[in-house]
Chimera marker file (.cmm) of the C-alpha trace (Angstrom):
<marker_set name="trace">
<marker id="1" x="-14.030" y="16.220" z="1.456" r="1" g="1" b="0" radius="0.5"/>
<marker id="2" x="-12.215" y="12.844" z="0.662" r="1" g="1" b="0" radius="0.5"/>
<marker id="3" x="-9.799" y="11.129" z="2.916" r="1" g="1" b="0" radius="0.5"/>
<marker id="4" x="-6.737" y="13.042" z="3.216" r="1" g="1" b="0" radius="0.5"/>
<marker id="5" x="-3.874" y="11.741" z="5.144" r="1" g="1" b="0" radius="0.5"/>
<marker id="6" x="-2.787" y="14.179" z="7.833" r="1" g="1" b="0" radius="0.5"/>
<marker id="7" x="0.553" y="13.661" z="7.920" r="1" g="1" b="0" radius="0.5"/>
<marker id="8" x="1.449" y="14.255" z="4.288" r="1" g="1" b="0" radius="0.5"/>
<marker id="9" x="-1.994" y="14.930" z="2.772" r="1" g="1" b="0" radius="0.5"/>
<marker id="10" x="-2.327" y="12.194" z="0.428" r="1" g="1" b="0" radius="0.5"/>
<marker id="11" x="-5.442" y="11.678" z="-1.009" r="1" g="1" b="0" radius="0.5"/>
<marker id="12" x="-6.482" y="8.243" z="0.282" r="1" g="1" b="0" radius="0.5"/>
<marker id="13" x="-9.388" y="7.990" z="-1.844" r="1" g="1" b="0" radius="0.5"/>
<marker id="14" x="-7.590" y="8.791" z="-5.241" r="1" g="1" b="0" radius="0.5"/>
<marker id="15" x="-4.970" y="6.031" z="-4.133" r="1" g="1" b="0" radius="0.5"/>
<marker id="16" x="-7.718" y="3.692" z="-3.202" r="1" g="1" b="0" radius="0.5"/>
<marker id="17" x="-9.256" y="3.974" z="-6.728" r="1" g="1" b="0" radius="0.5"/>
<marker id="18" x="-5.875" y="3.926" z="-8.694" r="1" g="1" b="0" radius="0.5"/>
<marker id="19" x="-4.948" y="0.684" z="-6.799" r="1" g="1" b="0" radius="0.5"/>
<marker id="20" x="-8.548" y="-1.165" z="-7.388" r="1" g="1" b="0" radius="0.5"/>
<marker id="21" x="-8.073" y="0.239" z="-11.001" r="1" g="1" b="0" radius="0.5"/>
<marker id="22" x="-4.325" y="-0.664" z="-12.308" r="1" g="1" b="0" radius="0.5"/>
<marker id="23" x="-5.533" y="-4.212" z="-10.751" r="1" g="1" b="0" radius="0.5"/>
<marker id="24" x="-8.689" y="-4.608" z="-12.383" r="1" g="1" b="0" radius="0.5"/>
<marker id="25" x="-10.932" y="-4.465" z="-9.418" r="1" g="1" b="0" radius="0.5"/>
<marker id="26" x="-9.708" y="-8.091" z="-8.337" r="1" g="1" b="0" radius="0.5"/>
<marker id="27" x="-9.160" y="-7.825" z="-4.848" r="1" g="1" b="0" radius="0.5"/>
<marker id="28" x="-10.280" y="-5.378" z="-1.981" r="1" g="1" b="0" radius="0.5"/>
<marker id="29" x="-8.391" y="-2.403" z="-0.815" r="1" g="1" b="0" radius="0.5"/>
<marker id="30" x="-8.123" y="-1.812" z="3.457" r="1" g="1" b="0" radius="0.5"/>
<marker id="31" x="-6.098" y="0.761" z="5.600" r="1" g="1" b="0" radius="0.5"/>
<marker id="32" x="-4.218" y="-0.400" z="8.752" r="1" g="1" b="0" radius="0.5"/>
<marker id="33" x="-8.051" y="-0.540" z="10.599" r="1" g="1" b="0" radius="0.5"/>
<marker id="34" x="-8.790" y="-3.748" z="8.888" r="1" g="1" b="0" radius="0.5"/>
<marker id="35" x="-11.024" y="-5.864" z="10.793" r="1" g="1" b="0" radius="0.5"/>
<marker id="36" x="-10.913" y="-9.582" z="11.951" r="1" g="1" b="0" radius="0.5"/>
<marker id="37" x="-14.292" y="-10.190" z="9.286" r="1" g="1" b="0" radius="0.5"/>
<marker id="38" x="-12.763" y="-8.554" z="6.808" r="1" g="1" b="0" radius="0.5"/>
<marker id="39" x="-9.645" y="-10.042" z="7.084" r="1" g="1" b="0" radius="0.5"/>
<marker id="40" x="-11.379" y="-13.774" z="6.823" r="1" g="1" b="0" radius="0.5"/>
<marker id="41" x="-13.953" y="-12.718" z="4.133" r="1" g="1" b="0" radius="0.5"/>
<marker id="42" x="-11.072" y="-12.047" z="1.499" r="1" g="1" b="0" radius="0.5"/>
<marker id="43" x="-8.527" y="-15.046" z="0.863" r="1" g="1" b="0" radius="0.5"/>
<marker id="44" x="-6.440" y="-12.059" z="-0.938" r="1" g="1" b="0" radius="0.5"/>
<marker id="45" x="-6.631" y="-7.994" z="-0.346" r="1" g="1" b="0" radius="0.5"/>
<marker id="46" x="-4.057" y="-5.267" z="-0.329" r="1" g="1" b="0" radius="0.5"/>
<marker id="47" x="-3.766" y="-2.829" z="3.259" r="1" g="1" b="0" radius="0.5"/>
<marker id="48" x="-1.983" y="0.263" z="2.999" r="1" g="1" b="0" radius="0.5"/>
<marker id="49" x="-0.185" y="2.144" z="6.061" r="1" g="1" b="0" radius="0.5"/>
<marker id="50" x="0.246" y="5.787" z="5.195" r="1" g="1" b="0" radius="0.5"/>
<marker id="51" x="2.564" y="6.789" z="8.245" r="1" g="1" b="0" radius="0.5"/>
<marker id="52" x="5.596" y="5.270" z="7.197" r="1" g="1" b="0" radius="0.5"/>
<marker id="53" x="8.643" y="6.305" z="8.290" r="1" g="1" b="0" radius="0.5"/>
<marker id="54" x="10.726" y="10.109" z="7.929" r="1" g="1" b="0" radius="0.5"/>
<marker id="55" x="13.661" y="10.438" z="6.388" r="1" g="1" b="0" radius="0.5"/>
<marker id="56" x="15.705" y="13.494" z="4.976" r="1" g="1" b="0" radius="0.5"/>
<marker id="57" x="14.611" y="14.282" z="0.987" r="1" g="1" b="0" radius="0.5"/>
<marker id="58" x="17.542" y="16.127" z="-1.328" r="1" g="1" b="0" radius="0.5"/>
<marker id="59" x="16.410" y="19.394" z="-0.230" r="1" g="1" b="0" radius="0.5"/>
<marker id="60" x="16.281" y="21.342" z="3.028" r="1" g="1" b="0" radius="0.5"/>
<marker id="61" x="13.009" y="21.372" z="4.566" r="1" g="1" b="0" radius="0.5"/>
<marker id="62" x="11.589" y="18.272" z="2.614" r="1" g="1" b="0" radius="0.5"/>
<marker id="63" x="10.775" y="14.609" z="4.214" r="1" g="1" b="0" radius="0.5"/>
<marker id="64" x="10.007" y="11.407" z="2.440" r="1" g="1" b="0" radius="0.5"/>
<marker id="65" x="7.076" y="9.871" z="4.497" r="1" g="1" b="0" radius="0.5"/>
<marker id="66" x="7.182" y="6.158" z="3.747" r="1" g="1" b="0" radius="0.5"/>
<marker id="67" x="3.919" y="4.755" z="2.180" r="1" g="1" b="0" radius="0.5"/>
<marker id="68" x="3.485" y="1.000" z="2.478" r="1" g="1" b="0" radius="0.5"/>
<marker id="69" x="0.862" y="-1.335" z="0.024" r="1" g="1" b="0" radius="0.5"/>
<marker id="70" x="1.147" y="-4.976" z="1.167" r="1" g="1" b="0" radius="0.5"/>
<marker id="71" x="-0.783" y="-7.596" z="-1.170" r="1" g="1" b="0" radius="0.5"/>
<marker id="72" x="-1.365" y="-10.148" z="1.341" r="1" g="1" b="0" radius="0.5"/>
<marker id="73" x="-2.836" y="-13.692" z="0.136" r="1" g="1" b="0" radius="0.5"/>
<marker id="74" x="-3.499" y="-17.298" z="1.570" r="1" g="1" b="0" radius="0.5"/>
<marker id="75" x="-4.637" y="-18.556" z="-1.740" r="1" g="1" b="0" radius="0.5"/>
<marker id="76" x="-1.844" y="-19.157" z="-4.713" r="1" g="1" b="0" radius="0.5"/>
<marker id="77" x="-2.233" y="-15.269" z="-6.374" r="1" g="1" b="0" radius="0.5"/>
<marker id="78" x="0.867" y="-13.624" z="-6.894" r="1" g="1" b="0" radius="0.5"/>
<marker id="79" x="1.616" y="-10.266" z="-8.545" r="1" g="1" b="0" radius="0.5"/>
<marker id="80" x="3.263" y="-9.730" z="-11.925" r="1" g="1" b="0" radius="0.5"/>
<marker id="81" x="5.763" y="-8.120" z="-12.812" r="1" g="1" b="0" radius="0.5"/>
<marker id="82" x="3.173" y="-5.906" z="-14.977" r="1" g="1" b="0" radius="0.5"/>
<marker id="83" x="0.488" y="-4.734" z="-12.344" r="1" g="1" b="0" radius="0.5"/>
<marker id="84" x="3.523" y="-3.768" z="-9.849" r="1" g="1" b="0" radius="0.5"/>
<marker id="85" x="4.394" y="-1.629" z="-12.694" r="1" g="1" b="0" radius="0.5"/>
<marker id="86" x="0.980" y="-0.335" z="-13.712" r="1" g="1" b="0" radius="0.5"/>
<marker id="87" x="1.038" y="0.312" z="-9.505" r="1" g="1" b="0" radius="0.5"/>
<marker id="88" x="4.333" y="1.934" z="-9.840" r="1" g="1" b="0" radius="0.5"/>
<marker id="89" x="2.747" y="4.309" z="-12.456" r="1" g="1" b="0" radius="0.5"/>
<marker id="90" x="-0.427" y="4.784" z="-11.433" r="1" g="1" b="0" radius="0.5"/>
<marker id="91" x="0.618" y="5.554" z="-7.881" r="1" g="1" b="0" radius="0.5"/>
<marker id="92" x="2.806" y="7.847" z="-9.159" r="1" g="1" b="0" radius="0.5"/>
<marker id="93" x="-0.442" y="10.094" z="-10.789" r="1" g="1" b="0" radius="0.5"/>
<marker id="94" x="-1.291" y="10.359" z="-6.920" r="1" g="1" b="0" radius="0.5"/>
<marker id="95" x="2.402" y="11.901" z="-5.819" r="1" g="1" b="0" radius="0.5"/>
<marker id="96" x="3.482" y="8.345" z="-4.508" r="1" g="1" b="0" radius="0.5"/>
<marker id="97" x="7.091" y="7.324" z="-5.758" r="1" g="1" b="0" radius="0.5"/>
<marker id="98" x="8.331" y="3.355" z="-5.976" r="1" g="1" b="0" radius="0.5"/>
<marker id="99" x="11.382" y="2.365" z="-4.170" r="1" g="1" b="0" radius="0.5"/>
<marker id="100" x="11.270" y="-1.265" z="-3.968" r="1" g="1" b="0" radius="0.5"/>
<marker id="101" x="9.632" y="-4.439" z="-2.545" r="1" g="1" b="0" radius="0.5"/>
<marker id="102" x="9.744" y="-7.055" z="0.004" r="1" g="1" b="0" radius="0.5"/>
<marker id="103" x="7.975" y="-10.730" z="0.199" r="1" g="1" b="0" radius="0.5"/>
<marker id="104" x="7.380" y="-12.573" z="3.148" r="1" g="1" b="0" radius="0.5"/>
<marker id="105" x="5.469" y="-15.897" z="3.889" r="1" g="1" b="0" radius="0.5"/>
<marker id="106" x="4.374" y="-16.924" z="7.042" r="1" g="1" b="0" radius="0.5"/>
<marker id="107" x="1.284" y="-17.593" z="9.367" r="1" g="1" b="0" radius="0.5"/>
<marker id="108" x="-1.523" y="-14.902" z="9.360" r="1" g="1" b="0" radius="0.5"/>
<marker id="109" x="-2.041" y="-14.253" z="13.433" r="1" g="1" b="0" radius="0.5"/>
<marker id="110" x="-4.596" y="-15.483" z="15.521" r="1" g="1" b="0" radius="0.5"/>
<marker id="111" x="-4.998" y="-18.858" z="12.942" r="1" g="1" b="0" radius="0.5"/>
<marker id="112" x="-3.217" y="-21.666" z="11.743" r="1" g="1" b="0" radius="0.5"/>
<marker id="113" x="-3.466" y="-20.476" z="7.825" r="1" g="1" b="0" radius="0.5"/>
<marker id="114" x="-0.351" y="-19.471" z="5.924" r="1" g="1" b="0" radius="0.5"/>
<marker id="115" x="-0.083" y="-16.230" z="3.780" r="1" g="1" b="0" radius="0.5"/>
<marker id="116" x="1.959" y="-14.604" z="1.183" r="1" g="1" b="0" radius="0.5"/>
<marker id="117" x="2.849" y="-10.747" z="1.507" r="1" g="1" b="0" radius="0.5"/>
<marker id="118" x="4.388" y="-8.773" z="-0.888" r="1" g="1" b="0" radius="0.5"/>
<marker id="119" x="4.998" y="-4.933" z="0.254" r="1" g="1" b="0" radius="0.5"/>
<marker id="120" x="5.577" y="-2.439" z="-1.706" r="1" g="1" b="0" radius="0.5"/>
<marker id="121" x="7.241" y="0.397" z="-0.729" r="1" g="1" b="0" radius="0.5"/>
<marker id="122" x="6.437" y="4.125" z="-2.302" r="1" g="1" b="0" radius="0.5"/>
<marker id="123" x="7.002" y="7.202" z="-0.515" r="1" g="1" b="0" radius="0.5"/>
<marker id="124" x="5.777" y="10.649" z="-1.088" r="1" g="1" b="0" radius="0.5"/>
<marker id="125" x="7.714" y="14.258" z="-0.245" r="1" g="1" b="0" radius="0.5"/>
<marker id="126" x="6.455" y="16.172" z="2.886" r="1" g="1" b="0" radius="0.5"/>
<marker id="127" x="7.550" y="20.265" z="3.402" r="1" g="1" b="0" radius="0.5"/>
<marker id="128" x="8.177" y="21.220" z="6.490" r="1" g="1" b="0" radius="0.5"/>
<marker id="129" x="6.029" y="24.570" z="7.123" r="1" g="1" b="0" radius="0.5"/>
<link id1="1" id2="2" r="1" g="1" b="0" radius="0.2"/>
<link id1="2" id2="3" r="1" g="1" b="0" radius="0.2"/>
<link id1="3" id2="4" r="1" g="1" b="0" radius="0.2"/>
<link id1="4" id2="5" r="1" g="1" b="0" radius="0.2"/>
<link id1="5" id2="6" r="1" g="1" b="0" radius="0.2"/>
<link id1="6" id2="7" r="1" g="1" b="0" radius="0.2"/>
<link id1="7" id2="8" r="1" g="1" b="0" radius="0.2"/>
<link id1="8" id2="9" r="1" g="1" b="0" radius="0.2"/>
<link id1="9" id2="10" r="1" g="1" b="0" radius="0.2"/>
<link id1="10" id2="11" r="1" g="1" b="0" radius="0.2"/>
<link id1="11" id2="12" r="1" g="1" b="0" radius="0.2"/>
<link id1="12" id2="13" r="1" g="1" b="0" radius="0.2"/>
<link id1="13" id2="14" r="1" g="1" b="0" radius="0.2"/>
<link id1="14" id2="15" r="1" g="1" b="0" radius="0.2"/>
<link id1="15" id2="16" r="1" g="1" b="0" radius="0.2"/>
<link id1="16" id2="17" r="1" g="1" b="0" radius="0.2"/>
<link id1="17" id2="18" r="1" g="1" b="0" radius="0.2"/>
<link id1="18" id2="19" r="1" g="1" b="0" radius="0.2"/>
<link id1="19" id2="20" r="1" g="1" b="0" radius="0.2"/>
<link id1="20" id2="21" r="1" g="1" b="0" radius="0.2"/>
<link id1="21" id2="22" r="1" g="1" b="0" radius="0.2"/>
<link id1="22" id2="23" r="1" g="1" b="0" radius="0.2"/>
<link id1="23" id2="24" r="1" g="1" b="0" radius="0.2"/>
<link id1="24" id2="25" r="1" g="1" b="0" radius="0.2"/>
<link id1="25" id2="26" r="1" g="1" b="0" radius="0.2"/>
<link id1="26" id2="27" r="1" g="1" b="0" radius="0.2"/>
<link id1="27" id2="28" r="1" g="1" b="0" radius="0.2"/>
<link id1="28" id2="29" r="1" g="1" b="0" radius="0.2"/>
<link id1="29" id2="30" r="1" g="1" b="0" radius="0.2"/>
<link id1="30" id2="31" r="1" g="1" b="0" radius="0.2"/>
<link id1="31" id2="32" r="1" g="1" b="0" radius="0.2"/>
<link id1="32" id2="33" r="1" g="1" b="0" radius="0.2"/>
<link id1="33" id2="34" r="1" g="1" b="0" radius="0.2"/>
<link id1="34" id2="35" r="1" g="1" b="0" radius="0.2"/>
<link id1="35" id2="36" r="1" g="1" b="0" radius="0.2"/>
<link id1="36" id2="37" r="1" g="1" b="0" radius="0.2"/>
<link id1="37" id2="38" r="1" g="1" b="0" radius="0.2"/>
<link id1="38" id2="39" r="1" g="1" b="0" radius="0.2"/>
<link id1="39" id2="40" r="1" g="1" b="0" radius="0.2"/>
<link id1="40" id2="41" r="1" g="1" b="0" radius="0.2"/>
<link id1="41" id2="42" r="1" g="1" b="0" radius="0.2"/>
<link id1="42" id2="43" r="1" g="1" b="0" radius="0.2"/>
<link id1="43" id2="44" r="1" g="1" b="0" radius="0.2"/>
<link id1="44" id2="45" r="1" g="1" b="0" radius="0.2"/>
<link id1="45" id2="46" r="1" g="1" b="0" radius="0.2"/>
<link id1="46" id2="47" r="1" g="1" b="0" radius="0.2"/>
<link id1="47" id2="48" r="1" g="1" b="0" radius="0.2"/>
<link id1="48" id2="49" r="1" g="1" b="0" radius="0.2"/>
<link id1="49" id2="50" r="1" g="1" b="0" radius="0.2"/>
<link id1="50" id2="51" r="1" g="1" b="0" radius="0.2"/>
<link id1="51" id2="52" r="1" g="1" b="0" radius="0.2"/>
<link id1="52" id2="53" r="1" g="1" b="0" radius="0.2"/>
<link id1="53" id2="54" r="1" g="1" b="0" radius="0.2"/>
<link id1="54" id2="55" r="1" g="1" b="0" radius="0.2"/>
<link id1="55" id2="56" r="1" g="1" b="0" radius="0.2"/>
<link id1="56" id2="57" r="1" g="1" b="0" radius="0.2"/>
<link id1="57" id2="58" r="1" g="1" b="0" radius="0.2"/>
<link id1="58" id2="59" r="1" g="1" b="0" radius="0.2"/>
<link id1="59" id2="60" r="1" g="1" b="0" radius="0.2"/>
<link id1="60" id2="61" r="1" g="1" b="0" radius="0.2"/>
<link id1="61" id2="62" r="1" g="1" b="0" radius="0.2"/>
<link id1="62" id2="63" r="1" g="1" b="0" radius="0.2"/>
<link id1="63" id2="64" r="1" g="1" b="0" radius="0.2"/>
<link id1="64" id2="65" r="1" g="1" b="0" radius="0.2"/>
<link id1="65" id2="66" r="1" g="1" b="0" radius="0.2"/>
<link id1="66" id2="67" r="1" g="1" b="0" radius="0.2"/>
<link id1="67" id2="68" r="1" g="1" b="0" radius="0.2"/>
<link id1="68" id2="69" r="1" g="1" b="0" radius="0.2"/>
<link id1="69" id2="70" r="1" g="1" b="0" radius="0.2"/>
<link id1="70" id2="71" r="1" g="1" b="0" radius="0.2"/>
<link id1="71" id2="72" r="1" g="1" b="0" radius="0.2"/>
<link id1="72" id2="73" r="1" g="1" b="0" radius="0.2"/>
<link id1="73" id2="74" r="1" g="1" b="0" radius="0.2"/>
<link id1="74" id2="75" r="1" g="1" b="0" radius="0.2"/>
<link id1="75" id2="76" r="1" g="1" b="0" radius="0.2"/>
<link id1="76" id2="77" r="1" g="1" b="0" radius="0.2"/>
<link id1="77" id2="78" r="1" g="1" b="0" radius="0.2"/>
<link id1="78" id2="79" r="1" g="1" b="0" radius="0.2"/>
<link id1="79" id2="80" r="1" g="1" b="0" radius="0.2"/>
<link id1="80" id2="81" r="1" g="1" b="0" radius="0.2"/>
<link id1="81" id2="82" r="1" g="1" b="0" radius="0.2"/>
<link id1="82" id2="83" r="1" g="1" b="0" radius="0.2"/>
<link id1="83" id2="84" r="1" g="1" b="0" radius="0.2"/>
<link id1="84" id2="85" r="1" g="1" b="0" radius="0.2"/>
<link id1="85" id2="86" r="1" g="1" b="0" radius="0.2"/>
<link id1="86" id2="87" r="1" g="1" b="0" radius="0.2"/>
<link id1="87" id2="88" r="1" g="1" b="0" radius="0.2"/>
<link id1="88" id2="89" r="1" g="1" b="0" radius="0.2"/>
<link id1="89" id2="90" r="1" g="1" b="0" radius="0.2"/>
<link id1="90" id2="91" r="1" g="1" b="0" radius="0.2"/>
<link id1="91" id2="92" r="1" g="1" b="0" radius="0.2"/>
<link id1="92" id2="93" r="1" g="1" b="0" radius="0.2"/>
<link id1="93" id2="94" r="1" g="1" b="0" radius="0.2"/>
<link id1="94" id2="95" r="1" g="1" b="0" radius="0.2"/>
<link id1="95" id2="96" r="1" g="1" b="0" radius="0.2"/>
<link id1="96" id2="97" r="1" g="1" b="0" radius="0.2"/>
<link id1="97" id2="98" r="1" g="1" b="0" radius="0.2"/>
<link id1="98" id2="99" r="1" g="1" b="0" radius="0.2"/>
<link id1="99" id2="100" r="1" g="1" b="0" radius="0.2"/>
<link id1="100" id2="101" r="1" g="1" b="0" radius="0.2"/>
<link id1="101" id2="102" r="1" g="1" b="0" radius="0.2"/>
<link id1="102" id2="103" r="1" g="1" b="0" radius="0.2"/>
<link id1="103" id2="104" r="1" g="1" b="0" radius="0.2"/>
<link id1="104" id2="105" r="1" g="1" b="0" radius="0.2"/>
<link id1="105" id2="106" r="1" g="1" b="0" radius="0.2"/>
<link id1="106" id2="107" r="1" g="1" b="0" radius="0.2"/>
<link id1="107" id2="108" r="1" g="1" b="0" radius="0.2"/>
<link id1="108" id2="109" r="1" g="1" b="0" radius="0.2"/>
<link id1="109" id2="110" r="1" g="1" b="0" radius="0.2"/>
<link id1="110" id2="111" r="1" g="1" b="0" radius="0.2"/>
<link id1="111" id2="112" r="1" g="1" b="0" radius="0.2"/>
<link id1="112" id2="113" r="1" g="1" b="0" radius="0.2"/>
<link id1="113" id2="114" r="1" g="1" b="0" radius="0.2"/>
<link id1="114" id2="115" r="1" g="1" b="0" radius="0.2"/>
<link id1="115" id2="116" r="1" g="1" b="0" radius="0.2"/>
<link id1="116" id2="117" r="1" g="1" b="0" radius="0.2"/>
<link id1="117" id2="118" r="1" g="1" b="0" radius="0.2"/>
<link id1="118" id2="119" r="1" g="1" b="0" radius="0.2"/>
<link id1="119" id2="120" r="1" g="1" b="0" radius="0.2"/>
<link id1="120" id2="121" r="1" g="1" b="0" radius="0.2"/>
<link id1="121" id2="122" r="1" g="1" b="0" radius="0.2"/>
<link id1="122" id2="123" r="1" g="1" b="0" radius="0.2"/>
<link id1="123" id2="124" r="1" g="1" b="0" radius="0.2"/>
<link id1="124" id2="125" r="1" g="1" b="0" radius="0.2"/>
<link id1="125" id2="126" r="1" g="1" b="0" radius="0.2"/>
<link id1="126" id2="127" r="1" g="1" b="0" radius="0.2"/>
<link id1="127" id2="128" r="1" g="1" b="0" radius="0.2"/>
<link id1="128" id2="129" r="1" g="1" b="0" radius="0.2"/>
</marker_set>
């Protein structure tokens, strides 16, 4: 069985491989458990949180759980326009829908070296049992 996030049962894996894809395999894909190596090995990677927030959907009994994907980057690699589209779509194929996005620049913790971070936001619909 793949990775399956309890919460809202997303299927990690699928979202792992649709991200890599829709960016050409360019930069490496981590949940929130990154480590300190991996973090220094890779000038640029995305990290995904799956336990977003809850907030009411349309209908009774239904939740948006937030899904964040953060490109974070201390080199000069930005995004286009095009792959956060081709994201936007191919995220959807795994039942994740766009809502916006959100830069940042700052100092990565524990160093002295600046990054770039631009989240995007998706969220996916949750039924309450």
């Amino acid at each position: 069985m793949g990775l399956v996030s309890p919460k809202s049962n997303l299927d990690l894996e699928k979202i792992v491989e649709t991200i890599m894809s829709e960016t050409n395999n360019k930069f490496e894909v981590f949940g929130t458990d990154i480590t300190k190596d991996e973090v220094e090995a890779n000038r640029s990677f995305f990290i995904y949180d799956p336990f977003g927030d809850l907030s009411p959907a349309e209908s009774p009994k239904q939740w948006k759980q937030e899904f964040l994907l953060s490109f974070v980057t201390r080199e000069d690699q930005r995004l286009s326009t095009d792959t956060i589209f081709k994201l936007k779509d191919g995220l959807r194929r795994c039942r994740l829908y766009f809502d916006s996005t959100e830069s940042d620049y700052g100092r990565m913790a524990d160093s002295d070296q600046q990054a770039r971070m631009l989240t995007l936001y998706f969220h996916s619909i949750v039924k309450e049992c």
